[in-house]
N, C-alpha and C positions, 0 to 999 in steps of 0.2 A: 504494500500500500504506500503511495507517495507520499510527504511529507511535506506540507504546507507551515509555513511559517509568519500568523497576522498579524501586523503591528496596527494599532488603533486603541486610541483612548477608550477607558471602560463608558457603554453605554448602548439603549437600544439597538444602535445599528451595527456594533462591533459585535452582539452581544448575537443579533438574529444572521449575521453571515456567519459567523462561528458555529452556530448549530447546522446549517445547512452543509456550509463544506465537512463538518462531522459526519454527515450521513456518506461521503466521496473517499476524503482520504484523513490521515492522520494530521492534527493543528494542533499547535502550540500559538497561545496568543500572549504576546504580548504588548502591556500599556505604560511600559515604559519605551521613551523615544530614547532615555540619553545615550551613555557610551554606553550603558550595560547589553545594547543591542548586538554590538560587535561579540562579546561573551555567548550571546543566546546562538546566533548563529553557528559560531565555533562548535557549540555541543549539539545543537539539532543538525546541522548539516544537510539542513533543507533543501525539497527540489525545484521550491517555487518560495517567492514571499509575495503575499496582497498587503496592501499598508492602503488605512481608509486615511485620511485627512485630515479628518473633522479633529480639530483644536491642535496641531500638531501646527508651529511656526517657527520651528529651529530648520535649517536643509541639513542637519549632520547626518542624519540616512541616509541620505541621496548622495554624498559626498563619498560615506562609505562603500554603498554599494558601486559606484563607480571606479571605486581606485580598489579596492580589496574581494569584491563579490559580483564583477564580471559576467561571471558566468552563468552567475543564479540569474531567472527569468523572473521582472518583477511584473506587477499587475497594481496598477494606481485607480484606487475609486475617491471619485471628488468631484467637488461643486465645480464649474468653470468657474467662476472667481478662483479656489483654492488652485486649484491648477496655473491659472494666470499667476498667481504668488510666487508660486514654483519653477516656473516656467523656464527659468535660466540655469536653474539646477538640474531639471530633470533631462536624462540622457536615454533620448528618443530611441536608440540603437538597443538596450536592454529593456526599458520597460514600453509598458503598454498600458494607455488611460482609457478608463470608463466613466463618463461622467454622471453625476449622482444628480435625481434620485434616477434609481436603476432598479430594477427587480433583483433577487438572487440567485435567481435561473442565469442570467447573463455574465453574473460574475465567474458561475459555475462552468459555463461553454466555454468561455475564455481562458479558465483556466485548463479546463479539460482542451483542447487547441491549443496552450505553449507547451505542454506537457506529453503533446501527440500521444493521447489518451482515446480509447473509447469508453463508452460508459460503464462495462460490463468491467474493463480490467481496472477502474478505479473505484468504482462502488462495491465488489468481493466482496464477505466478509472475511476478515485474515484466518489463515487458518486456527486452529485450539490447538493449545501448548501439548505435546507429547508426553507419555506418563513420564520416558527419562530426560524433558526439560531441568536443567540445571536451576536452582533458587539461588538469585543474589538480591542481600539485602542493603541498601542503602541507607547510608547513617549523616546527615546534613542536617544544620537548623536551618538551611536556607530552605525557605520551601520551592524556591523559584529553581536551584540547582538539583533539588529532588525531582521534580515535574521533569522535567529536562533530560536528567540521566533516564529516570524509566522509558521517557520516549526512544531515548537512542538504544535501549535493553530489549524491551519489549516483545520485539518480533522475536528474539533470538533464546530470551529466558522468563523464568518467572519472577518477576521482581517486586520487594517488599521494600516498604521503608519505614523509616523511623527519622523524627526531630530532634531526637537526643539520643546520650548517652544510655538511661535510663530506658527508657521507650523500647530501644533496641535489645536487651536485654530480656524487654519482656518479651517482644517480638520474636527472638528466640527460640526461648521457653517454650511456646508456644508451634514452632516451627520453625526446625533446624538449615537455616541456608549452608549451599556447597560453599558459599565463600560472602565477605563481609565488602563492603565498599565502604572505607571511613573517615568522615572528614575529621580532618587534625586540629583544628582550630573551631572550639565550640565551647558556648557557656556552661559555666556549671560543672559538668562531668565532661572535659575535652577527650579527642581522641584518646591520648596516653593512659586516661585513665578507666575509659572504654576498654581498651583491649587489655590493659590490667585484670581488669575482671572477666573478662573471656578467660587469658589466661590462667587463673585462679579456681575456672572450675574445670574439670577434669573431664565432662561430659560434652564441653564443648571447644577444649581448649587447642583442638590440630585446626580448627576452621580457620584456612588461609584470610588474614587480613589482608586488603590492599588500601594503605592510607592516601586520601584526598589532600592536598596542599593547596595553597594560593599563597604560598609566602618561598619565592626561587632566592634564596640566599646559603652560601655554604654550611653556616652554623645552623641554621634553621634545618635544613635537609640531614646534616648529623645528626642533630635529637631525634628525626624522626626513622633514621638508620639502626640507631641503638637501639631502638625499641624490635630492632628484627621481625619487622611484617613482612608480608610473601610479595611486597611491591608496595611503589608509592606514584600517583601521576601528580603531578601540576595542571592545576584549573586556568582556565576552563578547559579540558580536552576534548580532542577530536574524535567523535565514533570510532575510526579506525584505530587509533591509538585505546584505547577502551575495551573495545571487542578483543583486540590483537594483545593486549594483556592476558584478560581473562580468560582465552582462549589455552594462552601460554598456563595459567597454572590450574586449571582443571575442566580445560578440554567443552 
């Protein structure tokens, strides 16, 4: 299933395209414009981006997609004034406007045509996980990087998460993952002392950790060496980088 990525401020119309390209392919929306958008991409690794307009008046999107994200085919829905706004920004060779109001049928054609799609191999429903689908569980307080990682997991395993330290734990208990995804830097109960208590009990303590960072400096990547997890990536990473890991320690 393809992978759509909407940017548009939260609201009825961000709110009813979303539902509709739900029933097509896989979206991740986001209502943030700033840099965090450059991050979002990185981990969904989108086939397509739609960006509605409405309240959106910085071009740093459009900037980015031009100079970093080429290749991705975008799809602009907006008022002709918004568009007029934009108009010196937007690079007519990658995206394509729709002018608002529009039905969601048309947004859907269009996107179904950059994506040389027909309807049948975008609407599927994806297959159901095989009984030896692999469990990994995902440990962030970000909820925006938890939404994110499961999308890029999904097709391939069954994935659980957890907000904390604690949560995970119980999660757990409850249901033994083949391997942990763990962010390092978390309130309260951080990584460290997450996998302390993995380690500590006996019933779960070979589950391959692979710890989450966003902090690339040498002393920081030591402490998180010492602690001997079965791997560590740097955020935000790339599907491939992700898969190609966990692939690497249990298949």
């Amino acid at each position: 299933m393809k992978k759509i990525f909407l940017i548009g401020k939260a609201n009825d119309v961000s709110k009813s395209l979303k539902e509709e390209l739900e029933k097509h392919f896989r979206v991740q929306l986001s209502v943030d414009t700033s840099t965090n958008v450059d991050s979002m991409i990185k981990l969904i690794d989108p086939d397509l981006i739609v960006v509605l307009l409405i309240g959106i008046k910085d071009d740093y999107i459009f900037r980015l997609f031009e100079t970093k994200y080429s290749n991705i085919p975008v799809v602009i829905v907006a008022t002709k004034s918004e568009l007029d706004f934009f108009k010196d920004v937007i690079n007519s060779r990658q995206c394509t406007t729709i002018e608002r109001p529009v039905e969601n049928s048309v947004v859907i054609n269009k996107v179904y045509s950059l994506l040389g799609l027909n309807e049948w191999e975008s609407s599927k429903t994806p297959p159901k996980p095989k009984e030896d689908t692999k469990t990994v569980l995902v440990v962030d307080d970000d909820a925006l990087v938890l939404r994110s990682i499961k999308g890029l997991l999904e097709e391939d395993y069954e994935v659980m998460l957890a907000n904390s330290g604690m949560k995970a734990m119980t999660t757990i208990g409850k249901k033994r993952p083949d391997l942990i995804l763990l962010d390092y830097e978390m309130p309260v109960c951080d990584g460290k002392q997450t996998l302390e208590m993995i380690k500590a009990d006996d019933d779960i303590k070979d589950i391959p950790v692979v710890f989450l960072t966003g902090v690339n400096d040498r002393e920081h990547i030591e402490a998180v060496l010492k602690l001997l997890p079965s791997g560590y990536l740097l955020k935000p990473v790339s599907k491939e980088k992700l898969i190609g890991t966990i692939n690497k320690i249990i298949g």
